[in-house]
C-alpha positions as CSV (number, residue, x, y, z in Angstrom):
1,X,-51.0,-45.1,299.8
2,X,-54.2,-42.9,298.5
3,X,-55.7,-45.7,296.8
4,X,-55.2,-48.5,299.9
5,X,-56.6,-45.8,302.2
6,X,-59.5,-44.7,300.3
7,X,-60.0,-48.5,300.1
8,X,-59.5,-48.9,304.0
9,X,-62.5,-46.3,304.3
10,X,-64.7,-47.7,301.7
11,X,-64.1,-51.0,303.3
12,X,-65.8,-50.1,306.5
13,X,-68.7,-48.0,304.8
14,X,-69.5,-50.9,303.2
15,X,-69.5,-53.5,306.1
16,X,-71.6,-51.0,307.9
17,X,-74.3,-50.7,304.9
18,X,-74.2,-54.4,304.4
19,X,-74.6,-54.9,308.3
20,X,-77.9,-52.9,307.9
21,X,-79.1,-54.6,305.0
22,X,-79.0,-57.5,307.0
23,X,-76.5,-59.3,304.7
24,X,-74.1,-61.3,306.4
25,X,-71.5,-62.4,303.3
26,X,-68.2,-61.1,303.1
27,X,-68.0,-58.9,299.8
28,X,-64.1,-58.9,297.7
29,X,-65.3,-55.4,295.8
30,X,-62.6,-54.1,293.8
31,X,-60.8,-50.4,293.2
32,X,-60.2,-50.0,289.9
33,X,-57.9,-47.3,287.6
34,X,-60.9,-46.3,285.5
35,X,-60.0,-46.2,281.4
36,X,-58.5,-42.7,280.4
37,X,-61.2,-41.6,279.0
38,X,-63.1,-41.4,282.2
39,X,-63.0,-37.9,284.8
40,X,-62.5,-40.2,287.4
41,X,-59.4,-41.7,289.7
42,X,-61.1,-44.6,290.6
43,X,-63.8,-47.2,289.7
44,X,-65.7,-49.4,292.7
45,X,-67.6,-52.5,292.0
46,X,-69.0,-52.9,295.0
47,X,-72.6,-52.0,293.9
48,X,-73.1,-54.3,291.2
49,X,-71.9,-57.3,294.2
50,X,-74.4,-56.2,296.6
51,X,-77.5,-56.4,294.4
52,X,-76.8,-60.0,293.1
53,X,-76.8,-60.5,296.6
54,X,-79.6,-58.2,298.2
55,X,-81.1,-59.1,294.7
56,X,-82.1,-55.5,293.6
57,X,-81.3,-53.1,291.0
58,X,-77.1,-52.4,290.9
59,X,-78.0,-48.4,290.4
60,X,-80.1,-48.2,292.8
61,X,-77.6,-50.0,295.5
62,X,-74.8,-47.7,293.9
63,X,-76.8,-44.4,294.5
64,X,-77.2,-45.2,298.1
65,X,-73.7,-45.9,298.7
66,X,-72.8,-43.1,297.1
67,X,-75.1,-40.6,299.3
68,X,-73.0,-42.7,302.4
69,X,-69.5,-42.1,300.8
70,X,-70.1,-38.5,300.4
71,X,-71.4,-37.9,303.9
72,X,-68.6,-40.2,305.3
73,X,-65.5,-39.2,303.7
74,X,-66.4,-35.8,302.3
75,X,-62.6,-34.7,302.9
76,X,-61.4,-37.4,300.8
77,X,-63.8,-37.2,297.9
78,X,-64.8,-34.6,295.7
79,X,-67.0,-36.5,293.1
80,X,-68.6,-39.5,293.2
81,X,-71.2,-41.1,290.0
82,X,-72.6,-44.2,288.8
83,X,-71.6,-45.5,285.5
84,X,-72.6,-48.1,283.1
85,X,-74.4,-50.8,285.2
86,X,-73.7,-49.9,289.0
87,X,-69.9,-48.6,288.9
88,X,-69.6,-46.1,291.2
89,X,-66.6,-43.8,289.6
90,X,-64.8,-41.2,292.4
91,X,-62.5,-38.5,291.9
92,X,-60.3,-37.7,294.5
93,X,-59.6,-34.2,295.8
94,X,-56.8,-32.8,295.0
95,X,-55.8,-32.5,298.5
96,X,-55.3,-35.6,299.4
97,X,-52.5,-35.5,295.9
98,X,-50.6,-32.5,297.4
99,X,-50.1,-34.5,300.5
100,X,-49.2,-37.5,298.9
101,X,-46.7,-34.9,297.3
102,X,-45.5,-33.7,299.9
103,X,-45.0,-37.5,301.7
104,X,-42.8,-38.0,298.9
105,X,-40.9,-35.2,299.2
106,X,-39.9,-36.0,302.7
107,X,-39.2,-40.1,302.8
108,X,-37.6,-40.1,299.5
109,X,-35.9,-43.2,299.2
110,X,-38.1,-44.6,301.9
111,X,-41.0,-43.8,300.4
112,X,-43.7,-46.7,300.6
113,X,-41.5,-48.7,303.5
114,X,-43.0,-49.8,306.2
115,X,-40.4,-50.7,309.2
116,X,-43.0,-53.0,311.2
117,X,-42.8,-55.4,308.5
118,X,-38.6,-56.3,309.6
119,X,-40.4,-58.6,311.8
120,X,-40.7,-61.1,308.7
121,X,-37.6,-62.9,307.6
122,X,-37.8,-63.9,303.9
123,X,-35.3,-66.1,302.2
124,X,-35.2,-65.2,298.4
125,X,-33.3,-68.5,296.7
126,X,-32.6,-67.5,292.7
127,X,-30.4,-68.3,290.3
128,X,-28.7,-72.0,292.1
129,X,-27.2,-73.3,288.6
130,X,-25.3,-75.8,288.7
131,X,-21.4,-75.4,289.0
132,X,-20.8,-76.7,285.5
133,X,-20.9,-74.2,282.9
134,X,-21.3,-70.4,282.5
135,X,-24.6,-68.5,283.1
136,X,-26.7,-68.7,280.0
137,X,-29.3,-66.1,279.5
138,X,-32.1,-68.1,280.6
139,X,-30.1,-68.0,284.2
140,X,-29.6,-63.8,283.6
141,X,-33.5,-63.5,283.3
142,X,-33.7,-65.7,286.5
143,X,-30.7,-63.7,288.0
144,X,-33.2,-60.3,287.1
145,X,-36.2,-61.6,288.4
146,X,-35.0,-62.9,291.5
147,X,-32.7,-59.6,292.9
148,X,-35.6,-57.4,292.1
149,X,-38.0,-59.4,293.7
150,X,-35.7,-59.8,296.5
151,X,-34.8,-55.6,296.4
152,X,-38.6,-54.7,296.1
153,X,-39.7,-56.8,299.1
154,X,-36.4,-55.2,301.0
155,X,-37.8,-51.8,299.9
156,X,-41.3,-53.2,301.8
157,X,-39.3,-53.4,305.0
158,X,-38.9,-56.8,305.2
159,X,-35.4,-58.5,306.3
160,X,-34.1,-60.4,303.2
161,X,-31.2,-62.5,302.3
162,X,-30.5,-63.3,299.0
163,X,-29.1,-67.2,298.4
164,X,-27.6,-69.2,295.5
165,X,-27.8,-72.5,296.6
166,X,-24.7,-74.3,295.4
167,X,-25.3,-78.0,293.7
168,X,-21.8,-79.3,294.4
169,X,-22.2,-82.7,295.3
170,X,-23.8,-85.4,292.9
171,X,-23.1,-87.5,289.9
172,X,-23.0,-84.0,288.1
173,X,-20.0,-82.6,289.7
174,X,-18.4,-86.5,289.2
175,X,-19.1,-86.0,285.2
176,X,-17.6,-82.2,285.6
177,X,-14.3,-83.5,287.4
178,X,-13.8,-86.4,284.7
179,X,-14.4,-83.8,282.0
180,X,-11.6,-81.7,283.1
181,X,-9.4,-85.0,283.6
182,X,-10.1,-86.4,280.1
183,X,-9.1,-82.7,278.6
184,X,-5.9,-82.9,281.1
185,X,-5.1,-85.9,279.9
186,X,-5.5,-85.2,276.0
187,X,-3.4,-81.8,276.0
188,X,-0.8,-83.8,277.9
189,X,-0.6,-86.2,274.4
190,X,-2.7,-89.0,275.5
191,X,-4.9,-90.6,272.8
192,X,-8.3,-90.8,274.6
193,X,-11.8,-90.1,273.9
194,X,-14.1,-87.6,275.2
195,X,-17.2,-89.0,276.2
196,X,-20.4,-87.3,274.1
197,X,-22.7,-87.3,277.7
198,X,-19.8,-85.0,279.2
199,X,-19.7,-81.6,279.3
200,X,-18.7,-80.6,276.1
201,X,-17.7,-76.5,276.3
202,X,-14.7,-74.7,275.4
203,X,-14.5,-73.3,279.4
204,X,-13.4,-77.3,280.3
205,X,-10.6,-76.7,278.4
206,X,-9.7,-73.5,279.2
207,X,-9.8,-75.1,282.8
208,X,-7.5,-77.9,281.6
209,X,-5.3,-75.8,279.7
210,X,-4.6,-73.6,283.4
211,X,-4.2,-77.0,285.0
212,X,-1.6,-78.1,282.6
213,X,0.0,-74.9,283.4
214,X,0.4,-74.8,287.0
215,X,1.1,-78.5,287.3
216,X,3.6,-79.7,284.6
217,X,5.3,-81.9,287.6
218,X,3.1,-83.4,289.4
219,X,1.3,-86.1,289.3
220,X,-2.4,-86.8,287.7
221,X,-3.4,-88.1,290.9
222,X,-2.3,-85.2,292.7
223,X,-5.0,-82.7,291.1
224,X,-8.2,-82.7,292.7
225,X,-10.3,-81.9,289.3
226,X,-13.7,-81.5,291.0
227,X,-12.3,-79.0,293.2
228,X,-10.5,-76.8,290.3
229,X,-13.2,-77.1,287.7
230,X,-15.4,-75.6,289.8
231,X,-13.0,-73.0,291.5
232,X,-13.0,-71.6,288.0
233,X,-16.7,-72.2,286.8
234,X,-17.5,-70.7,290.4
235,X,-15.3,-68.1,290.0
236,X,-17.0,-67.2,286.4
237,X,-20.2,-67.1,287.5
238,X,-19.5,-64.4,290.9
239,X,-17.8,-61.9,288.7
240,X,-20.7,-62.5,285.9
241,X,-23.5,-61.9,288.6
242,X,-21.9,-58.7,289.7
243,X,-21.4,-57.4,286.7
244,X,-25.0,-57.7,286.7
245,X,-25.3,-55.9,289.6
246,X,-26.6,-59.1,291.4
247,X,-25.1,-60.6,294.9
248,X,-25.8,-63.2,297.1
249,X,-25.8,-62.7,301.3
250,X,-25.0,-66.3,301.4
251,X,-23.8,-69.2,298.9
252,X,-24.7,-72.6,300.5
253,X,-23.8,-75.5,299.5
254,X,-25.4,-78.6,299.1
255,X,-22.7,-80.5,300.7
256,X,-23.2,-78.9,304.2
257,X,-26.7,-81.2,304.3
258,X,-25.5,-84.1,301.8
259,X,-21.6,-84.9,303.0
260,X,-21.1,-83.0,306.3
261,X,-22.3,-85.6,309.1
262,X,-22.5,-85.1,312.9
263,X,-21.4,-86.7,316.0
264,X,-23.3,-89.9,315.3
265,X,-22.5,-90.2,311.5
266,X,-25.8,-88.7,310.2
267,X,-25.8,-85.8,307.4
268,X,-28.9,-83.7,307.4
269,X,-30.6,-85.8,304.7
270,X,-30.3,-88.8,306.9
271,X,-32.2,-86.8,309.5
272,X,-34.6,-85.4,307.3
273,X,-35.8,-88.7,305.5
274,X,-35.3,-90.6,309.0
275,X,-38.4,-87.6,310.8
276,X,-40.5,-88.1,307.8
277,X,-40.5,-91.9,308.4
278,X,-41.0,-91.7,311.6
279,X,-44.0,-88.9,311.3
280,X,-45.7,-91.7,308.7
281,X,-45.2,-89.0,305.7
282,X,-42.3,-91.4,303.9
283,X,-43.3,-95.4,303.9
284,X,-39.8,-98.5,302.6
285,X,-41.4,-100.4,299.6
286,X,-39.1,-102.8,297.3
287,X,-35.8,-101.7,299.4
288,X,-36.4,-97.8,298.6
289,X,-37.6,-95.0,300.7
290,X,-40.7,-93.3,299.6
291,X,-42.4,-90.2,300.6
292,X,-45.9,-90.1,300.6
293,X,-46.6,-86.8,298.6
294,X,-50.1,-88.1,297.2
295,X,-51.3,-86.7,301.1
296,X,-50.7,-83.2,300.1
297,X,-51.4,-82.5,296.7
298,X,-48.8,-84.6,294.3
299,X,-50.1,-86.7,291.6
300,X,-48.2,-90.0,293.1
301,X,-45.8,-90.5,295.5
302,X,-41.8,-90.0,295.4
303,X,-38.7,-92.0,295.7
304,X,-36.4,-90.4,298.2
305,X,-33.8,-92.6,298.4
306,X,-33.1,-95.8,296.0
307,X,-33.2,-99.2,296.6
308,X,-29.1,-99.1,296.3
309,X,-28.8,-96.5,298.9
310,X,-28.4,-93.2,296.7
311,X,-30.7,-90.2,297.8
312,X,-32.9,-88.5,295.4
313,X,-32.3,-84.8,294.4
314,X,-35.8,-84.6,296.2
315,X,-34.2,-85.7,299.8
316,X,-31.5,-83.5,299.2
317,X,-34.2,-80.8,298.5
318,X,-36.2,-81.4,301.0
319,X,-33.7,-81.4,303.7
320,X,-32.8,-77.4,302.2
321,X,-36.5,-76.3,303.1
322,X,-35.8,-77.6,306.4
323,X,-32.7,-76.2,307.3
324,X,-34.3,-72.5,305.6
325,X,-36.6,-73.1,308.3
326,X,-34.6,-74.4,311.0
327,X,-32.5,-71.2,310.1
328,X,-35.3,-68.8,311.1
329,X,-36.7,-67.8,307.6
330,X,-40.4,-67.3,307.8
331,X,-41.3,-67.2,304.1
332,X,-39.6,-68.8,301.7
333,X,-39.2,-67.6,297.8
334,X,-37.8,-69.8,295.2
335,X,-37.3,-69.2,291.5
336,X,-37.2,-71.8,289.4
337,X,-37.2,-72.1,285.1
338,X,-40.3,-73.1,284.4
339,X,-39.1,-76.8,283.2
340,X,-39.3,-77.3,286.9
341,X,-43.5,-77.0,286.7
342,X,-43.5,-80.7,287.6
343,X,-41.3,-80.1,290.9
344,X,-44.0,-77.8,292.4
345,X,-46.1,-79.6,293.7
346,X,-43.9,-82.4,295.9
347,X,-41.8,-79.1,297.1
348,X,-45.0,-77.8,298.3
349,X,-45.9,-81.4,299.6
350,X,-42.4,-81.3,301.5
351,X,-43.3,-78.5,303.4
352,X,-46.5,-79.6,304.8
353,X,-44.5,-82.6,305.6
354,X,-41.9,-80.4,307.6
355,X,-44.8,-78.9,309.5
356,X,-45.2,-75.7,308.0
357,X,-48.2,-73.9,306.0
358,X,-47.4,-74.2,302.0
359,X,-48.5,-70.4,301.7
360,X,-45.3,-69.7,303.2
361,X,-43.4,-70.7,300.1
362,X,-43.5,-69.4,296.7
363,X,-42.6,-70.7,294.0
364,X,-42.1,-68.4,290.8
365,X,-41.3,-69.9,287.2
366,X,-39.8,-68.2,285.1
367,X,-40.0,-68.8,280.7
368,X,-37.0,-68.6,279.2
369,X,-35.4,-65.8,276.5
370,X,-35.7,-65.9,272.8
371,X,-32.9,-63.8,271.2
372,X,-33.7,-61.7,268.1
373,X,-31.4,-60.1,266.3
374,X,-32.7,-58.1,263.0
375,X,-35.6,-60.4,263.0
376,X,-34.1,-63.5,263.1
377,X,-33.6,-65.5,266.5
378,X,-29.9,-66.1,267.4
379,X,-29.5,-69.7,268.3
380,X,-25.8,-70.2,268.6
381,X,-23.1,-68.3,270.3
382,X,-20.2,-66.9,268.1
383,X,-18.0,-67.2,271.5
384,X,-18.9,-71.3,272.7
385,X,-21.0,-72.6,269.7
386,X,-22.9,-74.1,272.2
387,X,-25.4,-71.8,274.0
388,X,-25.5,-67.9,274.3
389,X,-23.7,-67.0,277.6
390,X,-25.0,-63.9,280.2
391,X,-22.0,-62.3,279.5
392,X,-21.8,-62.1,276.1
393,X,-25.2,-60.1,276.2
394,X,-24.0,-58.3,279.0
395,X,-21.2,-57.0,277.0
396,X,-23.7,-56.3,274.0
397,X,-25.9,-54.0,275.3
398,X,-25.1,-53.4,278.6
399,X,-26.2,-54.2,282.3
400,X,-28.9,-51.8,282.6
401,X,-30.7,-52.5,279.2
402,X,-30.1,-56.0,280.0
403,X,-32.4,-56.1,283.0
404,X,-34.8,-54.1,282.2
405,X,-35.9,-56.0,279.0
406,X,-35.9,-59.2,281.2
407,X,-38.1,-57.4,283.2
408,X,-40.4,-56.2,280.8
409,X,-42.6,-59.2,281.0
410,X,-44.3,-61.3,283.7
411,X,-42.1,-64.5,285.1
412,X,-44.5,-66.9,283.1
413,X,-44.2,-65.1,280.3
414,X,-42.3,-65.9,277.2
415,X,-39.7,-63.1,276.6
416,X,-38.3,-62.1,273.0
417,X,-35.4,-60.1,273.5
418,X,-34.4,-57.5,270.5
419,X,-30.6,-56.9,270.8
420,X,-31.1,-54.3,268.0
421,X,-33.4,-52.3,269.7
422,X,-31.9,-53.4,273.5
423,X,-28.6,-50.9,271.8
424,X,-30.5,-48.1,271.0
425,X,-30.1,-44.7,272.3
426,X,-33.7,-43.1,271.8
427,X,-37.1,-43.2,272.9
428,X,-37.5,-46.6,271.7
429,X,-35.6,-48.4,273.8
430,X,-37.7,-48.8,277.0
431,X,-34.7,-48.5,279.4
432,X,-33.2,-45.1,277.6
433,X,-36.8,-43.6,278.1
434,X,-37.2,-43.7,281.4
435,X,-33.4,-43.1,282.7
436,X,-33.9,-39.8,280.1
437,X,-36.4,-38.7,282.2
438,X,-34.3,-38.2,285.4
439,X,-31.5,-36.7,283.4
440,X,-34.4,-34.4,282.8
441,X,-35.6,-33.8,285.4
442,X,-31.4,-33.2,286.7
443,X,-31.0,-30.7,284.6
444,X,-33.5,-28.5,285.3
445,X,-33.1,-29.1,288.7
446,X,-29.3,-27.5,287.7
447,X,-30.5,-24.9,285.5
448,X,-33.2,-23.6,288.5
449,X,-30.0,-22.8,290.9
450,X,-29.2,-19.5,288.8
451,X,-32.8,-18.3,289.7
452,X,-33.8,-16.3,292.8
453,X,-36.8,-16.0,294.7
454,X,-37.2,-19.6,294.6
455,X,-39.0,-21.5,297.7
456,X,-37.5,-25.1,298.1
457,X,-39.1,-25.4,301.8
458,X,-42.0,-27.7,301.4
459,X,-43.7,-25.5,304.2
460,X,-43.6,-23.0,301.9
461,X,-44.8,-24.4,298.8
462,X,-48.3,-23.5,297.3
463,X,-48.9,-27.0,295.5
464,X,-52.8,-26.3,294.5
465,X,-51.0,-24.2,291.8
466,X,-50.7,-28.1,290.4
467,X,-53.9,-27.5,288.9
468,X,-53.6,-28.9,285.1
469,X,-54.8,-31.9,284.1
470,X,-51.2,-32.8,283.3
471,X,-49.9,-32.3,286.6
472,X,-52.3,-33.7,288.6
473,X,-52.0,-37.3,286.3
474,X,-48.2,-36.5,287.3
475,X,-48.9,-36.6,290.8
476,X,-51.7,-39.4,290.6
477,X,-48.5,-42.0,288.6
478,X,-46.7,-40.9,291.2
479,X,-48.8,-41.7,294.1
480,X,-49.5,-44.9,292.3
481,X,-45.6,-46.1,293.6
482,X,-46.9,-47.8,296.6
483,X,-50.0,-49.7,294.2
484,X,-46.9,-50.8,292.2
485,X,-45.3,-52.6,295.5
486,X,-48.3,-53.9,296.7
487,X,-48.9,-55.6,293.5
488,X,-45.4,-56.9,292.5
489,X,-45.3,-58.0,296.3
490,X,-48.7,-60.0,295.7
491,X,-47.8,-61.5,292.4
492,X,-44.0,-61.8,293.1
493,X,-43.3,-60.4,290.1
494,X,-41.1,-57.1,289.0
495,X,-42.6,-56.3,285.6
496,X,-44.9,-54.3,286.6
497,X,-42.4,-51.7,287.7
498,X,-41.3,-51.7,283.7
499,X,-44.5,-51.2,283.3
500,X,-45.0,-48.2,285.6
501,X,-42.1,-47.0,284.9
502,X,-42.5,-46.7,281.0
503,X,-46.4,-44.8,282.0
504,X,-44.5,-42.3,284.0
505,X,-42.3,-41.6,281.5
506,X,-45.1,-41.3,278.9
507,X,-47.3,-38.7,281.7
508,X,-43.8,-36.8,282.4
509,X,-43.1,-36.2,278.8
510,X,-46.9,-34.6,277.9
511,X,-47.0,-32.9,281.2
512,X,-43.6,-31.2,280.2
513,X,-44.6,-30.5,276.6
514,X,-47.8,-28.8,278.1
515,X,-45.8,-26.8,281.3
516,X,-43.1,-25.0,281.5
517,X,-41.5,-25.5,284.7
518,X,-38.8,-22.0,285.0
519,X,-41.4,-19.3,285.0
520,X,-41.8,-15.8,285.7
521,X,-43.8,-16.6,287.8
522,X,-42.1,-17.8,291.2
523,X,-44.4,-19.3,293.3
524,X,-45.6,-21.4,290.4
525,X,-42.2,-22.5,289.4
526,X,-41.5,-23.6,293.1
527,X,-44.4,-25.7,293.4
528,X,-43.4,-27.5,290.1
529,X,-39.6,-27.9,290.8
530,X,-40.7,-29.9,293.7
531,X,-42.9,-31.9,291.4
532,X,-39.9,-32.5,289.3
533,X,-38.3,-33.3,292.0
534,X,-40.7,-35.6,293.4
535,X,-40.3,-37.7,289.7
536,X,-36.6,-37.5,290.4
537,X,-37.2,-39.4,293.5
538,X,-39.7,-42.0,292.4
539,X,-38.0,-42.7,288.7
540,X,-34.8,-43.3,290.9
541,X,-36.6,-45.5,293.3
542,X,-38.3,-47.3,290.6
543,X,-34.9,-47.8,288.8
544,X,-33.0,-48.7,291.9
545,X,-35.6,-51.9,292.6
546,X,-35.3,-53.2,289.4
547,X,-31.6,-53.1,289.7
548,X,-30.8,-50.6,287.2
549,X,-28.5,-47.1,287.4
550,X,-30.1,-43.7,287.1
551,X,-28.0,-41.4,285.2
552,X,-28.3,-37.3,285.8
553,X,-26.9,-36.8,282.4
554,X,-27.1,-38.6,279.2
């Protein structure tokens, strides 16, 4: 929290000096990690925004404020200097790192939480393939994104549930169940074609072949396909997202607003698209319903429900977002692949239509994963011939590598994902590098018990003997955990705890190639055990939100 606080303060010296300046314009300054090059923790912008608007010199703006900051918060900075054209670069005392230290040290795993925010109920809706095939990778990067988003904003306080909406109702599930019935049919000797538009894969005939199995006497029309095809497919995908260390509070389905109808013979879409008539937000033109999204944002309006009398995937859709609400969710988080870019906007339009503010749903896409294997991309599977399955990477290289490299880049980002290097056990495996560190930082945690004299009483602990360069950046990345969750909050987006993560192994290693932590010297090698410790804790905590184990021992 050092770097939101030292904003909070900066914030409030500022409005007071532009108050007296007489300017009256809200100023966005920023608070910057300065390049590594620079003695400094922090760069401020805030000069260079006041004197295009006080039109005056940026320096001379930046040398005022600092003679303010100085006087203002002199227990929270020890330096403060102009740079370049009116940045203001500050360097922190090393106080105010020893604390942070020590806040660590005492919350742990609930380091940067913040109970008050339990008020919020946020739905997190990820993965919501279709019950029709096994999980492809494209789904596992979706699967990643989506629990880690949903475990970070958990770690923010927040109440979270976690939902895979279930698409079992439509023409698609129709073409699943005669897909299972055509492959019944054919291993029970009939000569009969299989359609090319129906789903194709090897798992519709494993299904069939268990079918044939367990009902050699009855009769065809006995078998509900639908139902058995995606008891299986269903069934595949459960045990593949938890072997992904991914589950779901709550699988709804999309029969409970499509098929399930009340008293009066009305399911929840008939509600839906019967209140956005009414409100004027959905108009009847040429027999069909439409809504009019053009009010909000779309590029033209939609069909929600055809001239024959079949709904749209849209009403269906929209009718979701309004039972999320009508469910008490307050902010709403859907991840999509980003081949849904053209849904965004009449999603959004939905919402307004519903009554609610469209900031209180996100929408993250997500690009897809190109598979390399020894330079080459791997297009087909050597299991299905058709598409490369969750799984079979899964059982490739592992949950843990898995995640992390679908993690390792922003949602919107294109992902190239080197198996070769995903199975490596060094240093150059991004995963293996920073779980190393906490089997590290274990054993010398293990080694330190044989020692005596040792102080492990925070109380106790003398931390300005933390006075290297090396262990003060270690404390600084470390503080820098609660930036991290602001900013994958804001963004809705994991990577950058890759990102951190892979920095803090990069300062732990220098920092323990430059001190030796087990000295003669035991007041010195107290204070560091607890700022081995203190990496324990955040690499754990760091790992744990991105959905990955953290191994004392490799």
């Amino acid at each position: 929290m050092i770097r939101q606080n030292i904003k909070d303060s900066l914030k409030a010296i500022i409005a007071k000096y532009l108050q007296d300046k007489g300017i009256t314009d809200r100023l966005n300054f920023t608070l910057e990690i300065p390049p590594g090059n620079i003695d400094a923790d922090f760069a401020l912008n805030a000069a260079m925004l006041i004197a295009k608007k006080a039109k005056t010199k940026p320096r001379t703006v930046a040398q005022e404020l600092i003679d303010i900051t100085v006087k203002e918060i002199p227990e929270l900075i020890e330096k403060a200097e102009i740079a370049g054209a009116g940045f203001i670069n500050l360097r922190i005392k090393n106080e105010i790192f020893y604390k942070e230290l020590e806040t660590i040290l005492r919350e742990k795993d609930k380091y940067g939480s913040f109970p008050e925010n339990n008020k919020e109920k946020i739905l997190v809706e990820f993965v919501s393939a279709n019950p029709t095939g096994p999980l492809h990778i494209g789904h596992g990067r979706g699967a990643a994104i989506g629990d880690s988003i949903a475990r970070i904003l958990k770690h923010l306080g927040y109440n979270v549930t976690k939902e895979y909406y279930l698409n079992d109702y439509g023409n698609q599930m129709l073409v699943l169940s005669k897909s299972a019935e055509i492959r019944f049919r054919q291993l029970k000797g009939e000569k009969i074609d299989f359609p090319a538009d129906y789903y194709q894969g090897r798992y519709v005939i494993d299904i069939a072949k268990r079918l044939v199995s367990e009902n050699r006497d009855r009769d065809i029309d006995e078998i509900n396909f639908k139902y058995e095809a995606v008891k299986d497919i269903l069934s595949g995908i459960k045990d593949n997202l938890k072997d992904f260390a991914v589950e779901f509070d709550d699988w709804f389905s999309e029969s409970k607003i499509t098929a399930n109808k009340d008293k009066n013979g009305k399911t929840e879409v008939d509600k839906t698209c019967e209140y956005l008539l009414a409100k004027g937000d959905a108009y009847i033109k040429g027999g069909a319903l439409w809504l009019a999204s053009t009010k909000f944002g779309d590029d033209k309006d939609r069909v929600l429900k055809r001239s024959d009398g079949r709904y749209t995937y849209l009403a269906s859709d929209t009718a979701y977002h309004k039972n999320k609400f009508e469910r008490g969710f307050t902010k709403l988080v859907n991840l999509w692949g980003a081949d849904h870019h053209g849904y965004v906007a009449r999603i959004k339009a939905c919402v307004q239509m519903l009554g609610f503010d469209k900031k209180v749903l996100d929408i993250i896409l997500y690009q897809f994963v190109l598979l390399v294997r020894n330079g080459q991309s791997v297009i087909m599977s050597t299991r299905t011939g058709e598409f490369i399955t969750l799984k079979e990477v899964v059982d490739e290289v592992g949950k843990d590598t898995c995640r992390f490299f679908f993690l390792l880049r922003a949602p919107d980002s294109q992902l190239e994902f080197d198996l070769e290097l995903a199975k490596k056990q060094s240093s150059e495996n991004p995963v293996f590098y920073v779980q190393y560190v906490n089997a590290r930082c274990s054993s010398i945690i293990r080694e330190s018990k044989n020692r005596s004299g040792i102080t492990t009483e925070i109380k106790n602990i003398n931390f300005s003997l933390l006075n290297t360069k090396e262990e003060r950046d270690l404390i600084k990345q470390l503080a820098a955990f609660c930036d991290t969750l602001a900013l994958s909050e804001k963004t809705m987006s994991p990577h950058h705890f890759t990102v951190y993560l892979i920095e803090l192994a990069d300062i732990f290693h220098k920092f323990y190639e430059k001190c030796r932590v087990l000295t003669d010297d035991t007041n010195l090698t107290s204070a560091r055990l607890k700022l081995i410790e203190s990496v324990a804790i955040i690499i754990k905590n760091g790992l744990n939100l991105l959905g990955i184990s953290v191994p004392d021992k490799m």
